[in-house]
C-alpha positions, 0 to 999 in steps of 0.5 A: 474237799480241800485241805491245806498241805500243812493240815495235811502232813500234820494230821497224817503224823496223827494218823500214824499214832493212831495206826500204831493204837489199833486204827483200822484200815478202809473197809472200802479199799483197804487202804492205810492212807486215812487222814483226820479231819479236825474241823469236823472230826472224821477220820476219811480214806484220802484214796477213795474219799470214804468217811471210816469214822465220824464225831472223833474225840480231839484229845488235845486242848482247845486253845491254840498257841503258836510259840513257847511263851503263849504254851506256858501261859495257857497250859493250866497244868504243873510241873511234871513228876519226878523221881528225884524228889521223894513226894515226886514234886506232887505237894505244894510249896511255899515260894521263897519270894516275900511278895504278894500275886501282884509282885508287891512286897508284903508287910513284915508282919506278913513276912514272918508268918509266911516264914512260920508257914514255909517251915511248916511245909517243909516239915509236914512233906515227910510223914516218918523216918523212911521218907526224911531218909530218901529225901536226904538220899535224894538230895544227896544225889542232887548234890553230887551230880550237880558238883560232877555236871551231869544232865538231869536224866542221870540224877532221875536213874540214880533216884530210880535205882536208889529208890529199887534199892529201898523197896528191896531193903538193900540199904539195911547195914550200909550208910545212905550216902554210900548207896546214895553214891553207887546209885548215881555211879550206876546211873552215869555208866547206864546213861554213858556218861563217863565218871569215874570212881574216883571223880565220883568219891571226890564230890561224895561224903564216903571212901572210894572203897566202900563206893566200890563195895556198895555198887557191886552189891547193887548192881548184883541184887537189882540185876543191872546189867552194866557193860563195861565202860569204854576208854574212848568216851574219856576221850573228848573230856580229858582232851578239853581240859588238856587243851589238846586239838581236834587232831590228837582225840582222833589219833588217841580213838584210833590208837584205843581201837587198834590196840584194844582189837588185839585184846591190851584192854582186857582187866586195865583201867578205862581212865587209865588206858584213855589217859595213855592214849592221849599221852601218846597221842599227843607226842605223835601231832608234836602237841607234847604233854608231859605225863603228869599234866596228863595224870593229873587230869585222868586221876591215875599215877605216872606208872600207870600211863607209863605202863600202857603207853609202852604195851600200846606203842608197841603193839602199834609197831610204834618204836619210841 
């Protein structure tokens, strides 16, 4: 039987699936090396050429499309669910667009009534008070991870642990945005994403305070177990905004791994402590920066960059 090599490798990656899924070996040589045939739908032993199973069921579709543009016109599916939206995008919506199937603007008569619809929709979508709240806890969190820039796998954790947090009514006594906010601070330290507190009190609508207090609270009663953040993933970011070269972020990491080896990271602020190692980093490739251009960017005070920039020079023997 002949096959083609590209068939070959593309169904050998079928298999593989497959023998995760509990697909047996050759009864006849025992070996593993099983390919499937999707023209006849066998599955056959490519060592000793024996048929082990016939009249498979191909799950996939039944068009073919060789680019992303042909996928999208012949998939006949919606759009995947997600955890940020409170119905997970399952209802429909009425488009914004005045205009008919064909691209053609309608009438003004039929403008206002789509207008009447569309307000109707966006009523009918929450049944009670529970479901208007997590939508404007989900929009909240939308909100903000859009004004931080963070990728849409943060803002789906951060609808996640928000929505843990309602089933297990932690937010009874506490305000929607503020378990909003420590929802979303939760998920940037789970994803890596490095925001701090006081970036994240910038975009929201309560005190850095009560953040704080709330993200405690959470982390505590939903058992997140969050490790703490490291200084250099501060790093990359804060070098971009300071317009610093390539040289002096990887002087800042070596500086942050020496010092923090000797236990000098232990109770000090990540920001604070990357914020430092940048200043004396940057004094080092003689790309001198003064400490509040440096201050000003990390969020931190002058005293603190002075502080651990004296504890880090001399604890890598560095006299200044």
């Amino acid at each position: 039987m002949t096959r083609s090599t590209r068939q070959r490798e593309r169904t050998r990656e079928m298999d593989e699936t497959e023998d995760q899924e509990g697909v047996r070996a050759c009864p006849e040589c025992d070996s593993e090396n099983l390919v499937k045939d999707s023209d006849r739908g066998e599955l056959i032993c490519e060592d000793c050429g024996l048929v082990v199973e016939e009249e498979k069921i191909d799950p996939g579709p039944e068009w073919r499309a060789f680019n992303h543009q042909e996928r999208q016109e012949k998939s006949r599916v919606g759009a995947p669910t997600t955890q940020t939206m409170h119905d997970k995008g399952l209802t429909t919506t009425i488009d914004w667009k005045d205009k008919d199937a064909y691209g053609r603007s309608i009438s003004s008569k039929k403008r206002s009534q789509m207008h009447r619809l569309r307000k109707w929709q966006e009523r009918i979508r929450t049944k009670d008070a529970g479901e208007r709240n997590l939508q404007f806890a989900l929009s909240e969190i939308d909100r903000m991870a859009s004004a931080l820039g963070v990728p849409r796998s943060v803002r789906e954790v951060a609808s996640v642990i928000y929505r843990r947090a309602l089933k297990e009514d932690l937010i009874r006594g506490r305000s929607i945005e503020g378990v909003a906010t420590s929802a979303l601070y939760a998920a940037c330290r789970k994803e890596g994403i490095p925001r701090s507190l006081e970036e994240i009190s910038e975009v929201s609508r309560v005190e850095r305070k009560e953040i704080g207090r709330t993200y405690r609270y959470i982390s505590q009663e939903l058992g997140l177990e969050m490790r703490p953040v490291d200084p250099k993933k501060y790093v990359p970011r804060f070098c971009s905004e300071l317009e610093l070269s390539e040289e002096v972020q990887t002087k800042a990491n070596e500086i942050i791994e020496k010092t923090a080896e000797e236990g000098l990271l232990s109770g000090k602020s990540p920001t604070g402590y990357a914020a430092a190692a940048i200043y004396a980093a940057s004094l080092l490739c003689n790309e001198k920066k003064t400490q509040r251009e440096v201050a000003d960017v990390a969020q931190v005070t002058e005293v603190t960059i002075r502080n651990r920039y004296q504890e880090q020079i001399e604890a890598m023997g560095i006299h200044g």
